[in-house]
N, C-alpha and C positions, 0 to 999 in steps of 0.2 A: 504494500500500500504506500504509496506515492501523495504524500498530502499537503498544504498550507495554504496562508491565507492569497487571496488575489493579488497578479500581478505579481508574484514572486516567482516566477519560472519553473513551476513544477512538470507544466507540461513539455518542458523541451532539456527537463532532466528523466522526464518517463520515458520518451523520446530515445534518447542517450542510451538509455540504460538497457531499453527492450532488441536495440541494434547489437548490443554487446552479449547478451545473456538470451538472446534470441524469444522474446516474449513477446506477447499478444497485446494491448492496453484496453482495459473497458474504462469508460470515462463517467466519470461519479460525479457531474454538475446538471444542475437544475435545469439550466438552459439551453448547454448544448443537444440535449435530447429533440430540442425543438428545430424545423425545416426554417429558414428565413431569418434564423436569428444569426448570422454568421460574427458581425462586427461587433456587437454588442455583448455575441456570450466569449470572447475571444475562440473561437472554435478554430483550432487547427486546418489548416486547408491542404488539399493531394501532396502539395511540396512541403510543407512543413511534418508533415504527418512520415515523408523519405521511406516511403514502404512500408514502413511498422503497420499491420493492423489493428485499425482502432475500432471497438464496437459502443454499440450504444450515442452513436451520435445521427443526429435527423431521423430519428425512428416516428416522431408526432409533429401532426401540426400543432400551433397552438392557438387551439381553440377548445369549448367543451372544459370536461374536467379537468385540471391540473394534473399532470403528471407527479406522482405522490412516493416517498420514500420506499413503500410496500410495492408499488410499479418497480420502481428501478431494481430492488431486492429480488424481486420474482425473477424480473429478465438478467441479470447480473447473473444469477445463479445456474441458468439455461446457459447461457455463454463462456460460463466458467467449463461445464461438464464438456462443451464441444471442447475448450483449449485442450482440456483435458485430455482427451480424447488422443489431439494429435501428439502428448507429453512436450508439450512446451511450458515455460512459467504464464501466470497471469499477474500483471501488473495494473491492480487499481490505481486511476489516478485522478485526483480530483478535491474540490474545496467543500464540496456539498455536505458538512459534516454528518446531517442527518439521512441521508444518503447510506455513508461509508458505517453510520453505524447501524444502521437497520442488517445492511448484509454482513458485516465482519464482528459485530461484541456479541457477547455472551447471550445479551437479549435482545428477542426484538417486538416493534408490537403489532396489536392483535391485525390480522387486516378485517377493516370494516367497509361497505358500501358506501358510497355517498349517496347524503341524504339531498338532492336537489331542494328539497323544498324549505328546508331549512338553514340550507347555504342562502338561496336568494333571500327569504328573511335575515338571516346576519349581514348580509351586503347590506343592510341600510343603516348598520350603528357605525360609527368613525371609531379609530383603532383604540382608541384610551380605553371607551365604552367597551369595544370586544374585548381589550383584556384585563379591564377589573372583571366581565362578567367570567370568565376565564379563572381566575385568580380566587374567586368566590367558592367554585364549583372544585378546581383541581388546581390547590396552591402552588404543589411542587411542578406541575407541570409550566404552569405561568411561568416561574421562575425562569424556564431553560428557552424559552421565546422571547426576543424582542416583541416589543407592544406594536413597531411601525411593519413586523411583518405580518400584515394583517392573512394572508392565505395558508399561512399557519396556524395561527391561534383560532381561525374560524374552524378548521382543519379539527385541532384537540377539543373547541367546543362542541362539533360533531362526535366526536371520540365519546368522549363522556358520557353526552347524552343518550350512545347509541348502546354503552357500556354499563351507565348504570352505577357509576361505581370512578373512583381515577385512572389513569392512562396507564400509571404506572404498575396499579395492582393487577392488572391484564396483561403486565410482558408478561413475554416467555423466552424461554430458552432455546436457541436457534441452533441449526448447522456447526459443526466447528471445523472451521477452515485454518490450515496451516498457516496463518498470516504474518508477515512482520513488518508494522509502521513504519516509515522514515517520512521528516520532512526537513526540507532546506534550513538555514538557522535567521529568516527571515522571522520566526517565530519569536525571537530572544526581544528582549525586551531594546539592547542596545545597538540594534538595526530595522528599530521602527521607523527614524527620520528616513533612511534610506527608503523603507518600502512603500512609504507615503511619497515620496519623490519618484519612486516606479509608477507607482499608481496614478499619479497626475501626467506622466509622461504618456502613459497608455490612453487615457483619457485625450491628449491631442491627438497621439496618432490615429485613433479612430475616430475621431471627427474628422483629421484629413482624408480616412482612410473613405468617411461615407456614411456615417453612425444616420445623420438626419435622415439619408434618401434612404436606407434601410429601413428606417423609424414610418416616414411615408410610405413606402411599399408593404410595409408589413400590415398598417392603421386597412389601406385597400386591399390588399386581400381577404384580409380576416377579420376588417374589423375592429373596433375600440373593445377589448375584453380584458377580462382579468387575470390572464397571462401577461398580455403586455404593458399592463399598468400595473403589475407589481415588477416588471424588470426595471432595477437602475441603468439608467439611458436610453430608459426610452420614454419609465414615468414623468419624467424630465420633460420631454417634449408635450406630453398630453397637459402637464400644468404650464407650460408657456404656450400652448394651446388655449388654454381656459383661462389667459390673461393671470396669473398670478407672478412672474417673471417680468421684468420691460423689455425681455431682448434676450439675444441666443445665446450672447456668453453670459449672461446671469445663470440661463438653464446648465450650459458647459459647466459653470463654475459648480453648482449644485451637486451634478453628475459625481464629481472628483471627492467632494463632501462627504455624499452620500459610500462611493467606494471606501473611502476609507474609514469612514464608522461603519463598514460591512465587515473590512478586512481585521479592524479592533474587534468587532463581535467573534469571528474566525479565531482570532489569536486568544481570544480567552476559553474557547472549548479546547483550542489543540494544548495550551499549558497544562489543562485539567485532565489529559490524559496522558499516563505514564508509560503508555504502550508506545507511541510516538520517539526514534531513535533520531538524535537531529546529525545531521551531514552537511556537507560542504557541494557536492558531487557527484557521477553514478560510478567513481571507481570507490568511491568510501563508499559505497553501497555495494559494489562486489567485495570488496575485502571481507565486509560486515559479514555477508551472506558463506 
């Protein structure tokens, strides 16, 4: 398992590493699972990707349900048994931390249906409201949500209700996969200015790169939905859309805001896990191995 927070190069030390030890990569982010979202979820493309196969990327459009941690666990684990198959390693890689932990810790949770009818009722409280009511219902579960990811905590409100009971008295004990974590040492505390200086550099280059007209292509194909208004850069453009912004590089500036109080959220689940080996690069990753 290949992990850290955004914009710290993990996918082109997965990269690195799968050329050398001859492995497959399944990719563990929210986004990249999505068709059209190329600029925005930084998604590898044919030449950066130099022949490694990568699975789990553009498998949905996004539209309909969100793609949900239990999705990615299910097909993760169908993709594992083919690497398998041909004995090569498999290489998760990816920032999506509730992703990485549904398919690799000890527990995972229940899978429930979604409740339509009760998601579009929660679509009408703003996020404070969904997560005191959140917080009310299942303290410990509030706790490991930010309040502004609202597709989340609507997500565990569904949980609960459908459960009866907390989130967490419903894990269970999953698969045990031979795993071992690494992530880059972006994570340390004393290479945050740096990864916040990544992060805004990434942030222009995908505005050069086209973040907007992707932002518009996406809006007409699919529509204004709640896939794409919970992506950072793109929710960006829907509120200088709705006049909340004076202008593009207000929204620009946002964008970078926003990424790196994502990437601080990141870095404080990957601290809190011990299983996590930090490295420099993918030959301290063969050595290790």
């Amino acid at each position: 398992m290949i992990t850290g927070p955004t914009a710290s190069g993990k996918t082109a030390l997965a990269i690195k590493l799968a050329k050398k030890i001859d492995a497959e990569i399944i990719c563990a982010d929210s986004r990249i699972v999505y068709r059209g979202l190329d600029i925005v979820s930084a998604k590898p493309d044919i030449i950066e990707q130099d022949g490694v196969p990568h699975h789990l990327i553009d498998i949905k459009d996004p539209v309909g349900e969100p793609y949900s941690a239990g999705d990615f666990a299910n097909d993760a684990k169908a993709v594992i048994e083919k690497i398998k198959e041909k004995n090569k390693p498999v290489i998760i890689a990816g920032g999506t931390w509730f992703y990485i932990k549904c398919l690799l810790d000890e527990k995972q949770l229940p899978e429930i249906s979604a409740d339509k009818e009760l998601r579009d009722e929660l679509e009408k409280y703003d996020n404070d409201t969904l997560w005191n009511m959140l917080k009310k219902i299942d303290p410990a579960r509030a706790e490991e949500i930010h309040k502004n990811n609202k597709e989340r905590v609507i997500r565990a409100i569904e949980m609960v209700k459908t459960l009866g009971d907390s989130v967490s008295s419903a894990e269970r004990k999953t698969n045990d996969y031979d795993s071992i974590w690494f992530s880059n040492d972006f994570i340390e505390e004393k290479n945050r200015d740096a990864l916040y200086k990544r992060i805004d550099s990434r942030v222009e280059i995908m505005v050069q790169n086209g973040l907007y007209y992707e932002w518009e292509r996406a809006v007409k194909k699919y529509s204004r939905n709640e896939v794409l208004e919970n992506t950072i850069g793109f929710r960006e453009f829907f509120e200088l859309q709705d006049g909340i912004y004076e202008d593009l590089n207000d929204a620009i500036k946002k964008i970078k805001q926003r990424t790196r109080n994502f990437a601080k959220r990141q870095i404080t689940f990957f601290r809190s896990e011990n299983k996590i080996n930090i490295i420099k690069n993918e030959d301290e990753i063969i050595k290790f191995l």
